[in-house]
C-alpha positions in Angstrom: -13.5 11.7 13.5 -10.1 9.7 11.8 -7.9 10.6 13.8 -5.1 8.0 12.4 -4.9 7.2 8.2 -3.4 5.1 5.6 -1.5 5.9 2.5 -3.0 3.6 0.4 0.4 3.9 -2.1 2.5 3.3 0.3 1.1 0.3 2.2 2.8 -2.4 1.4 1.0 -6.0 2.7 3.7 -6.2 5.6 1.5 -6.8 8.4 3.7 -5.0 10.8 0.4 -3.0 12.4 -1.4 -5.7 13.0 1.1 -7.9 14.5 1.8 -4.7 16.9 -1.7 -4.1 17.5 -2.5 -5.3 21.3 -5.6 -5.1 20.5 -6.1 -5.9 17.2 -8.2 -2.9 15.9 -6.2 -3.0 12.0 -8.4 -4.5 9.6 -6.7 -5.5 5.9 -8.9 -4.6 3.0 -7.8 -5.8 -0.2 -4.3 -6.1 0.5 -4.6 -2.5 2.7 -4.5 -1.4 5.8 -7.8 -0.1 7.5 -7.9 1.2 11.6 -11.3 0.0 13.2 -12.2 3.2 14.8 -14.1 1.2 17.4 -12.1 -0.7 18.4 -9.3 2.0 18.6 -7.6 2.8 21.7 -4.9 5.1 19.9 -1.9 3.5 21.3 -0.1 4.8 18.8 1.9 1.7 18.0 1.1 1.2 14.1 2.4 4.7 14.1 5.6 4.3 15.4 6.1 0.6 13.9 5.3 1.4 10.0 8.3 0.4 7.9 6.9 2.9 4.8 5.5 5.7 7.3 2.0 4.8 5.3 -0.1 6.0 8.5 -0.9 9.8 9.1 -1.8 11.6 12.5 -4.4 14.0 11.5 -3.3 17.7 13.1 -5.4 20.4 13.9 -2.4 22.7 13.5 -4.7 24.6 10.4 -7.5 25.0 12.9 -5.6 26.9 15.6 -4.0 29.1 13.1 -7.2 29.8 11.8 -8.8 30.6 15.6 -5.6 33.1 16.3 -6.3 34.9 12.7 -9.6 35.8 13.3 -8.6 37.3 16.5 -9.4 34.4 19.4 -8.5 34.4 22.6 -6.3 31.1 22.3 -5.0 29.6 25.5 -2.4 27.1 25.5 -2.7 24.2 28.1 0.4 22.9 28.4 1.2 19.4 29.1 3.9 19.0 31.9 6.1 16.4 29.9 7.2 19.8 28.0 10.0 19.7 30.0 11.5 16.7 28.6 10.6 17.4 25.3 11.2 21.3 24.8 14.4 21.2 26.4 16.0 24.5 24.3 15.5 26.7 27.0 13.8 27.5 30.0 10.2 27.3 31.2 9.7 30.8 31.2 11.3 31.1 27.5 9.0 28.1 26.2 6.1 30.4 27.8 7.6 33.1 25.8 7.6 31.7 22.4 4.2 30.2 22.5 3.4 34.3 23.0 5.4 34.6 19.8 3.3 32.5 17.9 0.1 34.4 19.2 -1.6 32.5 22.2 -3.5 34.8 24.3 -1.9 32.9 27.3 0.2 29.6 28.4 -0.8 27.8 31.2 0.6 24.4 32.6 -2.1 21.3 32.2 -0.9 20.0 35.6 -3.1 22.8 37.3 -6.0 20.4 35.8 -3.9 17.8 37.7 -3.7 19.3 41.0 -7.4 19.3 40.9 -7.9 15.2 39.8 -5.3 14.6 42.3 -7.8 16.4 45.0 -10.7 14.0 43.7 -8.2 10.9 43.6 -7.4 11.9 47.4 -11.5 12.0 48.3 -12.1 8.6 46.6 -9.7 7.3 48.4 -10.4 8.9 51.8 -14.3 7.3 51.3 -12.9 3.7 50.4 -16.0 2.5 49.0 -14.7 0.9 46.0 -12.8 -2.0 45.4 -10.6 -1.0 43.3 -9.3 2.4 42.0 -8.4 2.4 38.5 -6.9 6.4 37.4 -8.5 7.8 34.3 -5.6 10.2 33.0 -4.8 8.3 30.1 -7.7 8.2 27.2 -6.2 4.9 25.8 -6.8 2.8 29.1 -10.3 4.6 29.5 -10.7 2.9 26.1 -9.2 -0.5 26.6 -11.4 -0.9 29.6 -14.5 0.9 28.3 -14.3 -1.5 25.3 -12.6 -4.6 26.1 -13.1 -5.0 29.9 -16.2 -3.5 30.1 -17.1 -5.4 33.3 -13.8 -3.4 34.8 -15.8 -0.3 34.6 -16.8 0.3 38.1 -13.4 0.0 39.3 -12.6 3.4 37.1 -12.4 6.4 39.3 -15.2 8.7 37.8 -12.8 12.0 37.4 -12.0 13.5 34.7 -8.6 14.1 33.3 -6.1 16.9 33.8 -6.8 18.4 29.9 -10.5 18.4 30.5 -10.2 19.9 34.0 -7.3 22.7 32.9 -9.9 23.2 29.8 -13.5 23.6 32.0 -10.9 26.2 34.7 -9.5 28.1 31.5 -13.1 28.9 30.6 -14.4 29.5 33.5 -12.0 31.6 34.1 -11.6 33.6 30.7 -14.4 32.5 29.4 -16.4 30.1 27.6 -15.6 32.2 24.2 -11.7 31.3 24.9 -10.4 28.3 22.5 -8.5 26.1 24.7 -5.2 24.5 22.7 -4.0 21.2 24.5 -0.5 20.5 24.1 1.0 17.1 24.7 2.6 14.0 23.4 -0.6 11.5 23.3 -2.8 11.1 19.9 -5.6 9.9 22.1 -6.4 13.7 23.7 -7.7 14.2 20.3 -10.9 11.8 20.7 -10.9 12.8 24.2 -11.6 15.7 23.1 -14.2 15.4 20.9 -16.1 13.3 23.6 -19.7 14.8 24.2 -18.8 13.6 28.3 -16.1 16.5 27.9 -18.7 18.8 26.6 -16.3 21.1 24.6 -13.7 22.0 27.4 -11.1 21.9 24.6 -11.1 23.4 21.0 -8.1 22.0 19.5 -5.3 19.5 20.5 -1.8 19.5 19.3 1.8 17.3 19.6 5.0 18.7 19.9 6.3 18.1 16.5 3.0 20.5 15.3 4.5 23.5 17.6 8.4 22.8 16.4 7.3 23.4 13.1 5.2 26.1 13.4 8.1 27.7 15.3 10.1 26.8 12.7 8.2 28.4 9.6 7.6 31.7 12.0 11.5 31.6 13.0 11.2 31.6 16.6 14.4 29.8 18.6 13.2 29.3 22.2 17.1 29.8 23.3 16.3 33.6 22.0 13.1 34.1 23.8 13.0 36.2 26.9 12.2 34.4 30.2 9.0 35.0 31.1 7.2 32.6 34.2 4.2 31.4 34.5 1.9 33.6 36.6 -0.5 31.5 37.7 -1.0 28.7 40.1 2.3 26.7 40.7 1.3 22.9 40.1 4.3 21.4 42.1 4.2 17.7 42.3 1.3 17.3 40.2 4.3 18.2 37.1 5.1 14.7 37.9 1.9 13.2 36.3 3.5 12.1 32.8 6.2 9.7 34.2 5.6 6.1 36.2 4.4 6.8 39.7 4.1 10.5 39.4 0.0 10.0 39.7 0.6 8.1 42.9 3.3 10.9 44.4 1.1 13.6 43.5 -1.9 12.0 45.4 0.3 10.8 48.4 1.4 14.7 48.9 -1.9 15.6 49.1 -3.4 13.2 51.8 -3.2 13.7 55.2 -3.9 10.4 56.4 -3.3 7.2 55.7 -5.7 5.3 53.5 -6.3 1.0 53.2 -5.9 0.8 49.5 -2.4 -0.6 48.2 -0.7 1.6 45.2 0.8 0.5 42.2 1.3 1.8 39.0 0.8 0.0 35.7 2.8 1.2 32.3 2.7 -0.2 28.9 0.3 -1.8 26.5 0.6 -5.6 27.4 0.9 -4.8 30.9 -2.3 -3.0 31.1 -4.0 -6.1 29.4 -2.5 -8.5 31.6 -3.5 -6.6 34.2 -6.9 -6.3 33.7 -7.2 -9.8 33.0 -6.0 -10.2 36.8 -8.6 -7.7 38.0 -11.5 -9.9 35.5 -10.2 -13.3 37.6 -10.6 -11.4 40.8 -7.0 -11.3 41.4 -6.1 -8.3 42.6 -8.9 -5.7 45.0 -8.4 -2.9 47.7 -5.6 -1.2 45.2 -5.2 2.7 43.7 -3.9 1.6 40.3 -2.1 4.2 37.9 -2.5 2.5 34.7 -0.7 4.2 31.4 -1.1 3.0 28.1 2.8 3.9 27.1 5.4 2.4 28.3 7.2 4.7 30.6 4.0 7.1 30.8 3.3 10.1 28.8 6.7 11.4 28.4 7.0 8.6 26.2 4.1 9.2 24.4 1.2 8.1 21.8 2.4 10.8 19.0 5.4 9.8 17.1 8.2 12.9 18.4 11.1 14.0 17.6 12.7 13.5 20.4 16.4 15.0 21.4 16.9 12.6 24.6 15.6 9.5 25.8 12.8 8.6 27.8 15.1 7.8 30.8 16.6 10.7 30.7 13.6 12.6 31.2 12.2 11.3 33.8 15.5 11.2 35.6 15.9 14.8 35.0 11.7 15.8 35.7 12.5 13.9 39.3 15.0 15.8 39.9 13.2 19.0 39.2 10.0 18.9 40.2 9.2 19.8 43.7 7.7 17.2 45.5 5.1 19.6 47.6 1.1 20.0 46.8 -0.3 22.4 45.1 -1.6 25.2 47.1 -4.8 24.6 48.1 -6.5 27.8 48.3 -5.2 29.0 44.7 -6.4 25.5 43.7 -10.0 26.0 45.2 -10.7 29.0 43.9 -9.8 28.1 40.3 -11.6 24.7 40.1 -14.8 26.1 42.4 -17.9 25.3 40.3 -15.6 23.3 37.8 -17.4 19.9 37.2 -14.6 16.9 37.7 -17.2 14.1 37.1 -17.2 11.7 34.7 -19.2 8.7 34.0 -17.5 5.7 32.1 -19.6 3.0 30.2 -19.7 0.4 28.6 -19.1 0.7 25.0 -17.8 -3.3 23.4 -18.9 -4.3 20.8 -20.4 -7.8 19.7 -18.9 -9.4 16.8 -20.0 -12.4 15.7 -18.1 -15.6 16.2 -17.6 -18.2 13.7 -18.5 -22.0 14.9 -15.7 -24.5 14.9 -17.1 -26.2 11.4 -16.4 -22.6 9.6 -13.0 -21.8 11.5 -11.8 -25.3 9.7 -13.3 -24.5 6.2 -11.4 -21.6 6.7 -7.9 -23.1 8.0 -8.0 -25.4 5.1 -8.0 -22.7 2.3 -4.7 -22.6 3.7 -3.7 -25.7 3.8 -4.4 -26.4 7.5 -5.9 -29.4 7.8 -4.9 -30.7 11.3 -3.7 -28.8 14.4 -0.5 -30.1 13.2 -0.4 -28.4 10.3 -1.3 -24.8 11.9 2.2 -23.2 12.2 1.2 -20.6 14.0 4.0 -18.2 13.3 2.5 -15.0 13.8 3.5 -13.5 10.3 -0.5 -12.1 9.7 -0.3 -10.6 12.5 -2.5 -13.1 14.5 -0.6 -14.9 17.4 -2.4 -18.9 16.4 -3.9 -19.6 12.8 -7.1 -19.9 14.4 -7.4 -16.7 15.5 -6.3 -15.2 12.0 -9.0 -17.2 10.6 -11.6 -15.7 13.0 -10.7 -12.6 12.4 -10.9 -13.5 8.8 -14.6 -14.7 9.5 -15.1 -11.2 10.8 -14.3 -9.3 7.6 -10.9 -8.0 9.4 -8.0 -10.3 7.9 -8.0 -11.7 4.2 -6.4 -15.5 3.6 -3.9 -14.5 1.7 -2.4 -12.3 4.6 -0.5 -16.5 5.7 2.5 -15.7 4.7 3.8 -19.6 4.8 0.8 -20.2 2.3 1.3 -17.6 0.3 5.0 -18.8 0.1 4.3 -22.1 -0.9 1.9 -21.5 -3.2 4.3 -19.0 -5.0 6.8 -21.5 -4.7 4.5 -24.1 -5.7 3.3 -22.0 -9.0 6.5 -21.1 -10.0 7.7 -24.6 -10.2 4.5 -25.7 -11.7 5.8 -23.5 -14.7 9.7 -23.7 -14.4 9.3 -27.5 -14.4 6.2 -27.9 -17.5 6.7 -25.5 -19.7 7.8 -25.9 -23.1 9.7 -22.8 -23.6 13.2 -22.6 -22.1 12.9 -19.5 -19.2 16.3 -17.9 -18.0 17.4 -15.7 -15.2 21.0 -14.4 -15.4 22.3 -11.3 -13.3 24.7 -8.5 -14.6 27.8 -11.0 -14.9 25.3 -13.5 -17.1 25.4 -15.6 -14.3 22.9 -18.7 -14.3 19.9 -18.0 -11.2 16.8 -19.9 -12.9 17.1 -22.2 -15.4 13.9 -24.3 -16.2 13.7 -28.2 -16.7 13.7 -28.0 -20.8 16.7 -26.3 -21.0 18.0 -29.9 -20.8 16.6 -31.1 -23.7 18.7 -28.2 -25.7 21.3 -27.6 -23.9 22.5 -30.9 -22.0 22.6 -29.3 -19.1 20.1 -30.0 -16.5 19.4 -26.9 -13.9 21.6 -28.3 -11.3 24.2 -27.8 -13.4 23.2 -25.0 -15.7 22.8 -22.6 -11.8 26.3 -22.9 -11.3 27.8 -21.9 -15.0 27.0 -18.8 -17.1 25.3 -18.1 -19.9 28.1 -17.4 -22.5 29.1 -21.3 -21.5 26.1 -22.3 -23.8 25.3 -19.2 -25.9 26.1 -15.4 -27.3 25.4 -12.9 -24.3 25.6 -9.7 -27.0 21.2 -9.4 -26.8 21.6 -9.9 -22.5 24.0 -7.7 -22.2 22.4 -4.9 -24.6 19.6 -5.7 -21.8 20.7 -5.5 -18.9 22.7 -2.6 -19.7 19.7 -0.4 -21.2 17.4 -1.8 -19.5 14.9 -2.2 -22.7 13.9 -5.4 -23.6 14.2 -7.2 -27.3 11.1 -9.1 -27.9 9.5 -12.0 -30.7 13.7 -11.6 -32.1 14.6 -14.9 -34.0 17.8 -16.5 -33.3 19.6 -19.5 -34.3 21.7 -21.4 -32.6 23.2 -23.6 -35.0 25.8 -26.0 -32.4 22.5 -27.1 -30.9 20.5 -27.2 -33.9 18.1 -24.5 -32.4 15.7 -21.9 -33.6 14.1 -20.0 -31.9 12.6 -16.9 -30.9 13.5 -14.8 -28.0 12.0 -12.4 -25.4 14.4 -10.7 -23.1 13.4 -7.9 -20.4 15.1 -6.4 -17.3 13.7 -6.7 -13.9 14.6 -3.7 -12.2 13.5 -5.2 -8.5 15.7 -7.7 -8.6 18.4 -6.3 -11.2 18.5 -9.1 -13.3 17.9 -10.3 -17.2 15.0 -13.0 -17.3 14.7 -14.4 -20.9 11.8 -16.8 -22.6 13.2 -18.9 -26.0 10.6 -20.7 -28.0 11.6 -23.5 -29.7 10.7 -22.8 -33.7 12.7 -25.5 -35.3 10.3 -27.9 -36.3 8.3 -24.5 -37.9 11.8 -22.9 -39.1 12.0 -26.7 -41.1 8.2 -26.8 -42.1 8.8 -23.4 -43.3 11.8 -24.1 -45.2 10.0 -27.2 -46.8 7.3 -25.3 -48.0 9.4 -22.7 -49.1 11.0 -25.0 -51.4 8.4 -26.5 -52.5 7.2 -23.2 -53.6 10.0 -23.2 -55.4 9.7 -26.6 -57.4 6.1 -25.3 -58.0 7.5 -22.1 -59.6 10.2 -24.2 -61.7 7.6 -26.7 -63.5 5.1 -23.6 -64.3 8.5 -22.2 -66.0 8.8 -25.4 -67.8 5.3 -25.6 -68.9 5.4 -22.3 -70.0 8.6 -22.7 -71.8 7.5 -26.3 -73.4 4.6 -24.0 -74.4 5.7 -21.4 -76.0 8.1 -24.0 -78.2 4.8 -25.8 -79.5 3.1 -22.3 -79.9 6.1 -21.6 -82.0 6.8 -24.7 -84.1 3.0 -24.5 -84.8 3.1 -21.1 -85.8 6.1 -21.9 -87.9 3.7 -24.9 -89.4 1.1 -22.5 -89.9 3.6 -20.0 -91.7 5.1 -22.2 -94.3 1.7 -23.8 -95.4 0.3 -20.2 -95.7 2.8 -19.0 -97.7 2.8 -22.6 -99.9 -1.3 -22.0 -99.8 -0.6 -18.2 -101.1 1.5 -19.1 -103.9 -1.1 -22.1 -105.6 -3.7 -19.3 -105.2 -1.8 -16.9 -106.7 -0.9 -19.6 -109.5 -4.4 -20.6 -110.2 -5.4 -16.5 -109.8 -2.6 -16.2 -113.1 -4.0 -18.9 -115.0 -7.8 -17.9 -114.5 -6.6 -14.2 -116.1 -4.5 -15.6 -118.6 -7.7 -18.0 -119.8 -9.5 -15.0 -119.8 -7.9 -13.1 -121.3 -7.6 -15.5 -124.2 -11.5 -15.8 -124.7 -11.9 -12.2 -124.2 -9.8 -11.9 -127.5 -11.9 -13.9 -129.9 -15.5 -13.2 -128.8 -15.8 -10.8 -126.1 -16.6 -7.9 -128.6 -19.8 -9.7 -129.8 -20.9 -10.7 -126.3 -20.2 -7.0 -125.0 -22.2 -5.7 -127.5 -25.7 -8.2 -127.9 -25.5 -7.6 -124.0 -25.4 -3.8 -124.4 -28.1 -3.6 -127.2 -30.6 -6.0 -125.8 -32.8 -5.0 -123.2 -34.8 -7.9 -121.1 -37.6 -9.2 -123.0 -36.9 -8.3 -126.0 -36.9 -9.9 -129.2 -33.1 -9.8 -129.4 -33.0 -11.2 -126.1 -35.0 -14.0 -127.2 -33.5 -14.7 -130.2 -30.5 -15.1 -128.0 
């Protein structure tokens, strides 16, 4: 069951749950967030710590609406720190408006209590062990169960109040009731779901879920009617979600003095101190209230809204609660036949350790190459570099998560290109201020960065293209400039960066192209130029030989046409003295013929 999740969109490589995890149960997954569910303790830190509110509580708020619409017998068990939190109106007006929003009944959780604190007082009555750790809170169950699992004897083998108040409320309605646990702690939901509990409770919701139920149904608890509680009065045992109230609600009870010293134990790092005390053989013949928030559950696991401080709450609870047991009959009646046993185990896990050679392959991705070198600034997340680069042997941190690494490299990279590349990069703000200049703009402007950082940009050229820019916001791209002072072409690409509201600009040099071009161009032209002429000097010889051609044509016609004249007039001359005859021995003679051969 997830009972904590991770916008994917809106986690944002900042590390800030794993450096807050006591316990380091966060895992980063390509650049992401992951929970290790077990490894969990649901201390609800990476909840309350998230800069982008990436992490989600999952809510069973859906599921209890659905149990009361299909006509359930929902019973509210109601944590005691209700009082600090619902602090609209009184108790009997809170009981009232959970009524409203259609539990079958209200009842107070600390009932449960009064019952532990009856099992806490017979543990401590038969003295046989060591220590005496209390099992209220579900996160130190966890943190012991899989961190110190060694520490597990010393756990007092009791239930807690929810699973108590749930196993009464169905015995005494029962086992068809849905039980609806009510508190500030995210952990009551895998406590819940724990086959040890076997199903004592249904459903488990925070604060915040009721307020906004209330809200959406448009009940105001200062408008309710004020209706008590019926049932057994828990007394002290009301005192169970701030420091000490475990240890004042057992003390009430006993009748007798008992050898066992008592002190109570509240907040994350506290508790793991502690039980690394209890591991070294420290500390024995104590009751120990240990709670995994600081300042106990009125300060609890879920992330609240809350109107009032923690202080103020359990200055105010202290001053309210009565500091007399539960009574005792009411008490045996409703928990007679109720099993309070539970037995804790242990449930670490083994991961497996990297050897020294592989911790230093991995340090020196980084850069690490010496304990000198290992700045151990806790940035990951990880308190030393060497325990970041176990856990990155483990699958559960990534090498990029060094933030100093990460940094230089950047840094590194970024002067790698300011400081080689051929093309002139800029970075001016909204004023065309100078804030990156690279090493080539030297070359074209005379001014090296040092300089250039400290003047603006229409000190060397025309702004009109950065300005149009910045003030769009669209970017101008492959435009070709010239900039003649500095006997510069080249082409320009111009874009707004919107993070960091500022104009970055690339120029590439095209002057020695620009002049190729330009030589070619013209020699294109030449080219051009002498075809012209040959075609001109062409065309004169085409026409001065066709002029030759004409006047020895026409010279060539007129002797033909002479010699034409003379043939006709010789012609005509013989055909005057003896054409007659000729005409007529030619048209009287046939071939062969005697004429014809006279002739």
């Amino acid at each position: 069951m997830r009972i904590i999740d991770f916008k994917e969109s809106k986690c944002m490589h900042c590390y800030k749950c794993v450096r807050y995890c006591d316990v380091k149960a966060v895992m980063i997954k390509d650049g992401r967030a992951e929970v290790i569910e077990d490894k969990c303790v649901l201390c609800g830190h990476c909840l309350h710590v998230c800069p982008q509110s990436a992490k989600t509580m999952a809510s069973d708020l859906d599921t209890v609406k659905y149990y009361i619409r299909q006509g359930h017998r929902v019973v509210a068990s109601l944590a005691p720190a209700y009082m600090g939190f619902l602090q609209e109106g009184t108790i009997g007006q809170i009981h009232e408006a959970f009524r409203k929003l259609g539990f079958f009944d209200v009842r107070e959780t600390a009932e449960g209590a009064a019952a532990v604190t009856g099992e806490y007082a017979k543990l401590l009555e038969d003295g046989k062990m060591k220590n005496i750790i209390t099992t209220c809170c579900p996160s130190v169950n966890d943190l012991i169960e899989i961190y110190y699992p060694r520490l597990v004897p010393y756990m007092a083998p009791v239930v807690s109040p929810m699973v108590a108040h749930g196993r009464m409320l169905k015995k005494e309605y029962g086992e068809d009731v849905k039980v609806v646990f009510v508190g500030p702690c995210i952990a009551k939901k895998k406590e819940s779901t724990d086959p040890r509990n076997f199903d004592s409770i249904d459903a488990v919701l925070n604060f915040n879920d009721i307020r906004k139920w209330m809200e959406s149904e448009r009940i105001s608890i200062e408008d309710c009617g004020d209706v008590p509680f019926e049932r057994l009065e828990p007394q002290v045992n009301q005192l169970y979600p701030v420091t000490g109230g475990i240890i004042h609600s057992v003390l009430s009870t006993k009748e007798q003095k008992d050898g066992y010293r008592k002190l109570h134990i509240h907040g994350t790092k506290n508790c793991i101190e502690f039980c690394d005390s209890l591991m070294a053989g420290e500390i024995s013949g104590s009751f120990i209230e240990m709670n995994m928030c600081t300042g106990a559950c009125i300060n609890g696991s879920a992330p609240l809204d809350r109107t009032v401080s923690r202080f103020r709450v359990k200055i105010d609870m202290e001053e309210k609660v009565s500091r007399e047991p539960a009574d005792r009959v009411k008490l045996q009646k409703m928990s007679e036949g109720v099993g309070l046993g539970k037995q804790y185990s242990d449930h670490s896990t083994n991961d497996l350790m990297p050897t020294e050679e592989q911790i230093r392959e991995i340090l020196a991705k980084t850069g690490k190459r010496t304990p000198e070198e290992e700045l151990n600034c806790g940035a990951c997340g990880y308190s030393t570099c060497r325990e970041k680069a176990v856990a990155v042997f483990q699958k559960k941190a990534e090498i990029n998560m060094c933030i100093p690494y990460m940094h230089d490299r950047a840094e590194s990279l970024a002067n790698l290109v300011m400081d080689t590349s051929p093309n002139l990069v800029m970075i001016v703000d909204g004023d065309m201020k100078i804030l990156e200049y690279s090493a080539v703009g030297e070359k074209y402007f005379g001014k090296s960065r040092a300089e250039a950082i400290q003047m603006y940009l229409f000190e060397f050229i025309d702004t009109e293209d950065f300005q149009w820019v910045y003030a769009t916001h669209q970017s101008i791209r492959g435009k070709k400039v010239s900039y003649p002072e500095y006997n510069l072409s080249a082409l320009i690409n111009i874009v707004y960066v919107e993070k960091k509201d500022v104009v970055l600009a690339t120029i590439i040099d095209i002057t020695e192209q620009e002049s190729q071009a330009r030589k070619y161009y013209e020699k294109k032209l030449n080219t051009v130029e002498l075809a012209h002429e040959v075609i001109r000097k062409q065309m004169t010889v085409a026409q001065e030989i066709a002029g030759l051609l004409g006047e020895t044509a026409a010279e060539t016609k007129i002797t033909l046409l002479d010699l034409c004249d003379s043939l006709l007039e010789e012609g005509e001359k013989e055909q005057g003295t003896g054409s007659g005859k000729r005409r007529r021995g030619t048209a009287s003679a046939e071939p062969g013929s005697e004429a014809e051969g006279r002739r």
